[in-house]
C-alpha positions in Angstrom: 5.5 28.0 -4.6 6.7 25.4 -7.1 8.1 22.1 -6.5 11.3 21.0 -8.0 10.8 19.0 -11.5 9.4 15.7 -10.7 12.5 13.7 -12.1 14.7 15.1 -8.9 12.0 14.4 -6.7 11.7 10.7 -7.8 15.8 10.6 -7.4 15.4 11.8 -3.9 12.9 9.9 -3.1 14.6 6.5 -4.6 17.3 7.4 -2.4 16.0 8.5 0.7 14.1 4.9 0.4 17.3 3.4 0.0 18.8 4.3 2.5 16.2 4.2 5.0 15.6 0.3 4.1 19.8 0.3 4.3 19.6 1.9 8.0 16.7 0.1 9.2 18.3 -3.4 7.7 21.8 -2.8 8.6 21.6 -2.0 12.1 19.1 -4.5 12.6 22.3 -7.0 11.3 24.6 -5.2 13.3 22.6 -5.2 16.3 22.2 -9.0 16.0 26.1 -9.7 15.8 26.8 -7.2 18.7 24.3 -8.7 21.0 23.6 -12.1 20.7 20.8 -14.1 22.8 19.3 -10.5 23.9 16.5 -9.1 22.0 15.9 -5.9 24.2 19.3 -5.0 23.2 19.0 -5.4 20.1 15.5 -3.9 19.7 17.0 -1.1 20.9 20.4 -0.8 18.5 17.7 -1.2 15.5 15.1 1.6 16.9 17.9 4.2 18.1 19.9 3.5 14.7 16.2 4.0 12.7 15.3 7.2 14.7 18.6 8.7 13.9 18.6 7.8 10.4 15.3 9.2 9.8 15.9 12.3 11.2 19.2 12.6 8.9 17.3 11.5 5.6 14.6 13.3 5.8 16.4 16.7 6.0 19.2 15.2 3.5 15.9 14.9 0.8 13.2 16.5 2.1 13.7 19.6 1.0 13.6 18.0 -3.0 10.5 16.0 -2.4 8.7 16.5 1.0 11.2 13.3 2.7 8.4 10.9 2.0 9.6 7.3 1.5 6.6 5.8 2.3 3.5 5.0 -0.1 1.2 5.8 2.9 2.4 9.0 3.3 2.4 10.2 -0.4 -1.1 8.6 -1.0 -2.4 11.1 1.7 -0.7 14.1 0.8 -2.7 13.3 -2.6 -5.9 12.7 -0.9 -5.6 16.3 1.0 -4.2 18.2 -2.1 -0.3 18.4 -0.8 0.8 16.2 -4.0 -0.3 16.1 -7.6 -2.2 12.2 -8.0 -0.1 11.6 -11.2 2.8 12.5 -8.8 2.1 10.4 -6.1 1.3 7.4 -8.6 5.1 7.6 -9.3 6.6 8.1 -5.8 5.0 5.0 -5.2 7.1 2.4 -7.3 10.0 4.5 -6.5 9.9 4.0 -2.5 9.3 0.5 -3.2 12.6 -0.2 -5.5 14.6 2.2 -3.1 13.6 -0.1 0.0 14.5 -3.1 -2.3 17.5 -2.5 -3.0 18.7 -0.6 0.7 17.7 -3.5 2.0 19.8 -5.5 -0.3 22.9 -2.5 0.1 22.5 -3.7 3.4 23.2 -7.8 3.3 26.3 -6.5 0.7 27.8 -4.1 3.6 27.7 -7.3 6.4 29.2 -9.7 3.7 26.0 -11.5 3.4 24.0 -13.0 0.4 22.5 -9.9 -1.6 19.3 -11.5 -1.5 17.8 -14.1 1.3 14.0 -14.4 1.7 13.2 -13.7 5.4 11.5 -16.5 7.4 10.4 -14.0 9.9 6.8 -14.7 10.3 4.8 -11.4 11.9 1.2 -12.0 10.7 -0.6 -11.5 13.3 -3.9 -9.8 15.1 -1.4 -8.3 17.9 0.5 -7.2 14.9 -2.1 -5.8 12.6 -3.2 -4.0 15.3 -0.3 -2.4 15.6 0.8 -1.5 12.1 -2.7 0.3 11.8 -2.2 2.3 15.1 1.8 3.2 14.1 0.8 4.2 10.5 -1.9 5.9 11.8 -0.2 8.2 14.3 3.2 8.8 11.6 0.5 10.2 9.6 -1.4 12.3 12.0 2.5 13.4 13.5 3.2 14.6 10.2 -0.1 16.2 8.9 -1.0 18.0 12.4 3.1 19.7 12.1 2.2 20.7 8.5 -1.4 22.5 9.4 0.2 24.0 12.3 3.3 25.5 10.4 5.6 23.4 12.2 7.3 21.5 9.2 10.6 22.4 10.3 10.3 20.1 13.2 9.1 17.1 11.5 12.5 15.2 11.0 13.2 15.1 14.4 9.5 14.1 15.4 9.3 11.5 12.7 12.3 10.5 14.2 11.6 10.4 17.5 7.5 8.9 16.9 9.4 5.8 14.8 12.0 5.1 18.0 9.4 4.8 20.4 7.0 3.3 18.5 9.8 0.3 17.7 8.6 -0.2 21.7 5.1 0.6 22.1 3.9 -1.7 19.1 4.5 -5.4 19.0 4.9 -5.4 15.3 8.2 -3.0 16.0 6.5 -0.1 13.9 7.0 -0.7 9.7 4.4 1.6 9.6 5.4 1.7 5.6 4.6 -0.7 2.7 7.5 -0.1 0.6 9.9 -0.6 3.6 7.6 -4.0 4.7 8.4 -5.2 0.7 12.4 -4.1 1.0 13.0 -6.1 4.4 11.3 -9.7 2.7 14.8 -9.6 0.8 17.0 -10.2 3.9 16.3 -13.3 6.4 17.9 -11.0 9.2 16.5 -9.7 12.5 14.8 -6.6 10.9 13.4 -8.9 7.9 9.7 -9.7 7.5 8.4 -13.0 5.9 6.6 -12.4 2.7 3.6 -14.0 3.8 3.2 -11.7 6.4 3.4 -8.5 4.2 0.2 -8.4 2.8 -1.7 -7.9 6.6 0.6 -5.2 7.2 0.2 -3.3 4.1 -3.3 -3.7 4.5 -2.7 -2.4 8.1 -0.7 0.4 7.0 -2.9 1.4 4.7 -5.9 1.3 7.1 -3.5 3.6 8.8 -3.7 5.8 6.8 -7.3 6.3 5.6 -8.3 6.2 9.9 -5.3 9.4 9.8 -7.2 10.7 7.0 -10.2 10.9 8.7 -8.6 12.3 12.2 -6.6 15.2 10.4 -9.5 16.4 9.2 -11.5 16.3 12.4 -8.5 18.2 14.2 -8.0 20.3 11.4 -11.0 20.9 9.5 -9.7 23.8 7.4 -6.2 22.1 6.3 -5.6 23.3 2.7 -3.6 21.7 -0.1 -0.9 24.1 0.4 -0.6 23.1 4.4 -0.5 19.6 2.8 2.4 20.4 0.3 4.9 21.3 3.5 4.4 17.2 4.6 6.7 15.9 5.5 9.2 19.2 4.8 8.0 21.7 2.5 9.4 21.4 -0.9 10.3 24.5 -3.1 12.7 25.4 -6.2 15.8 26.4 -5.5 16.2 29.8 -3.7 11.9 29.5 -3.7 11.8 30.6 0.2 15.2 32.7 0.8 14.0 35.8 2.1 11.0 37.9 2.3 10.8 41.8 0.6 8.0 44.1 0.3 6.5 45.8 -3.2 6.2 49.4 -3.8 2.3 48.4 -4.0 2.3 46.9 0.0 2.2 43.4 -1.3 4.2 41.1 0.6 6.1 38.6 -1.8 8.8 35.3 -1.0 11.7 35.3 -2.9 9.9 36.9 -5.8 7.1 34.6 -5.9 3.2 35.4 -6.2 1.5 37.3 -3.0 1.7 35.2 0.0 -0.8 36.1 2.4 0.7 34.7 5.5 3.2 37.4 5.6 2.4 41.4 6.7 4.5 44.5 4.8 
């Protein structure tokens, strides 16, 4: 199946990035004016408001470019054969720039300073811990629903693994490098000190190659094209709209080549 031209996946991906730093920012700022003194609340307001969001942006933009916005996420869909390498080299910069400027969207929409370097130290062991075991399972959530044909299901168990990890990790769950660089630009309750970035990138990437390493224990014989459906499988318009049958027996999609998942 073919992928829509990589222009239209960058735009989604720019703006699903945007708006995931502009959701994950902007409650964390509302949360802090609506409960005051109580961090549980807030915690909460931020993590219920991120879940939610997620959920809605992926299936906004996954269906363009697989709903990435997150280097971790693209770099493994590369390393398993889901995403051309050239490909992912350019998601990359993309979700980093959409995470920037959501996050500065975000300060605009409170009447704040567009830009304010958070103080918010997080560099921690407790922390890196963390990042490494919340990247780590996003990934394997994502990859296991792909190799099991369950794509359709992965906005609302991205979602959902984000909320509750905001809770099970002390680090509150970034799980994502380009969203770790987006919240240094606002000194707010969800923002993250620069110093601190570099561990959790470093975290998050470790993340990533330990997920690496799991999905392919748990699912030795994951193809490229199993891959390609992370985080929602991405087709060309009208790629996947029905199923018919040849004269010949051969079972096509939407008249692509032979797909040998479905039976005449």
């Amino acid at each position: 199946m073919t992928m829509p031209p990589l222009s239209r996946r960058l735009l989604a991906e720019l703006l699903g990035s945007a708006f995931l730093a502009a959701i994950v920012v902007g409650s964390g700022i509302a949360a802090e004016t609506l409960s005051p003194g109580d961090v549980g609340v807030k915690l909460f307001e931020n993590a219920a408001a991120t879940a939610g969001g997620l959920f809605a942006i992926i299936l906004m933009f996954g269906a363009v470019s697989g709903g990435h916005f997150n280097p971790v996420v693209s770099l493994v869909d590369a390393t398993l054969g889901g995403l051309r390498w050239r490909d992912a080299a350019a998601y990359l910069p993309v979700q980093v720039v959409g995470c920037v400027l959501g996050a500065i969207l975000a300060n605009g929409m409170f009447a704040l300073a567009a830009v304010s370097i958070s103080t918010h130290h997080r560099a921690s062991p407790a922390h890196f811990l963390s990042e490494v075991i919340a990247t780590g399972g996003l990934v394997l959530v994502i990859f296991a629903l792909a190799r099991s044909r369950r794509a359709t299901t992965a906005p609302a168990a991205v979602g959902a693994y984000i909320g509750a990890a905001y809770f099970f990790t002390s680090s509150a769950s970034f799980a994502n490098p380009a969203i770790s660089a987006g919240r240094m630009f606002s000194d707010t309750f969800a923002g993250i000190a620069p110093g601190s970035v570099p561990s959790f990138v470093a975290a998050q990437l470790i993340g990533g190659v330990c997920a690496v390493a799991l999905v392919r224990v748990l699912y030795p014989d994951v193809t490229p094209q199993d891959a390609a459906e992370a985080v929602l499988p991405h087709h060309a318009e009208g790629a996947v709209a029905r199923a018919t049958v040849s004269s010949g027996g051969e079972c096509y999609i939407a008249g692509e080549l032979p797909d040998r998942r479905c039976t005449a």
